[in-house]
N, C-alpha and C positions, 0 to 999 in steps of 0.2 A: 603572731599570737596575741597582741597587744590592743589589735584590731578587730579581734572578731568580739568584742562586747560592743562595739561600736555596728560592727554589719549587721548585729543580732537587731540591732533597737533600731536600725534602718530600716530591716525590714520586715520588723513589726507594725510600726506606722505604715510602710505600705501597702500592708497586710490592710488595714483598717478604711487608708485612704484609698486605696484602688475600688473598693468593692461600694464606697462612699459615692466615688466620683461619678460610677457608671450607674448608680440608683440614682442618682440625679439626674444623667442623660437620659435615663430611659423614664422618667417619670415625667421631663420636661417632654418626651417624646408621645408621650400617653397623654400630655397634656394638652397637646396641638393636634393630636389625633379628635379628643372631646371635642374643642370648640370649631375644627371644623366639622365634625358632624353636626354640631348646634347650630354652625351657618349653612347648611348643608352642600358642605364640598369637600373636594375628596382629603385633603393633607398631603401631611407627607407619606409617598407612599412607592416611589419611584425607585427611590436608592436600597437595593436590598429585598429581602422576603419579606411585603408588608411595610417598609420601610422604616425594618430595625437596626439599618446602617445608618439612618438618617443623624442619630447624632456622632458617629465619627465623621460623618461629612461635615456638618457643624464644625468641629473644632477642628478639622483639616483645613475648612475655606476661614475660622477665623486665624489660625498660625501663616497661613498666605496671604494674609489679606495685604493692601499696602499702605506702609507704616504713614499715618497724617497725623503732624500734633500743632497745635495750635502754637501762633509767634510769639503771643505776649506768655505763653502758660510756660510756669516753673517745671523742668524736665522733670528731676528729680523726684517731685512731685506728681507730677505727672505717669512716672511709672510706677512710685510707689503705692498709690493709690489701691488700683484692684488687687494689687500683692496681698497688702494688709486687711484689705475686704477678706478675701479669699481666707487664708492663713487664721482670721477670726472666725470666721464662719466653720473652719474645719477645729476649729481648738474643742466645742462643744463636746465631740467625738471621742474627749482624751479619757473623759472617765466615765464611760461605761463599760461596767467590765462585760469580757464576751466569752467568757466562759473561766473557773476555776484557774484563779494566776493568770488570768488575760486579762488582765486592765491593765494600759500605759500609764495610767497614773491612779494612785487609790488616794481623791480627797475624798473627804466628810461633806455632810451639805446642811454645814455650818450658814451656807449662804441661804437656807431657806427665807432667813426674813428680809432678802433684798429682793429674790423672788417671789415671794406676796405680793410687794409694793410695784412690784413692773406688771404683775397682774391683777393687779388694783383688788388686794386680798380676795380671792374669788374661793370661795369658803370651801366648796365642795374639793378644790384641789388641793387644799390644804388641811383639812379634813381626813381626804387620804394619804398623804404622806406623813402625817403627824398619826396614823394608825399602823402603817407598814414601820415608824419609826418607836413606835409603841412598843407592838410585837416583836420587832427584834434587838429595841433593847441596845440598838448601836446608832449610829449617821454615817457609819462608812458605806458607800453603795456594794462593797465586795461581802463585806457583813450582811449586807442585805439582799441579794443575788444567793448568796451560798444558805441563810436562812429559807430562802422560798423553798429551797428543796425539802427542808425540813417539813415547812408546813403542808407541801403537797401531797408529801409522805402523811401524815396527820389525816388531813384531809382524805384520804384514799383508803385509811385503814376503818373510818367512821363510818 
């Protein structure tokens, strides 16, 4: 009994990260598809119907691959490396909610003025976030997801 608020939050994050993981594979798949057509040759297209296996073949031949790590490099380091690439890259994921009580995490975006400054204030983006923060009046993104339905409603009756 103790355990299942622990399975629950397991496998909500997998909920999130499974469907994360394979829009990547399939986009980096559609990505290599583009540029060989832009060189004009064929891709990947071997593995699968149209070669939509082609990224579990990817990360089958990189989990096989065989292990080489350099003599002077810090292991440690070494493995920790892509972990915490990884792990940071999927954090982004945490708070957007995906539907009514489905966000992992409900922050505020309190961080908007460190986000300006990394997009070197690009007006038009802040512009619209400081109008969608306007309208509803909150900074929680769950506040602000459960408002849109409001306004669509609005919008639909006008």
């Amino acid at each position: 009994m103790l355990y299942i608020p622990t399975l629950i939050s397991i496998l909500e994050v997998l909920i999130v990260i499974v469907p994360v993981l394979l829009t990547v594979a399939f986009i980096t798949l559609a990505e290599r598809k583009t540029m060989a057509s832009m060189q004009r040759r064929l891709g990947p297209n071997i593995v699968g119907y149209y070669g939509l296996l082609q990224a579990f073949a990817d990360a089958l031949k990189l989990l096989l691959k065989e292990y080489v790590s350099p003599t002077q490099a810090n292991l440690v380091l070494f493995f920790l490396g892509p972990i915490i690439t990884l792990i940071f890259s999927l954090l982004g994921y945490l708070v957007i909610p995906y539907g009514p009580g489905l966000a992992l995490n409900d922050l505020n975006l309190g961080s908007l003025r460190s986000t300006a400054q990394l997009i070197s204030y690009e007006l038009i983006l802040s512009s619209a976030i400081l109008l969608v923060i306007m309208l509803t009046g909150s900074l929680s993104l769950t506040v602000i997801i459960e408002g849109s339905n409001i306004f669509m409603y609005r919008i639909s009756i006008t």
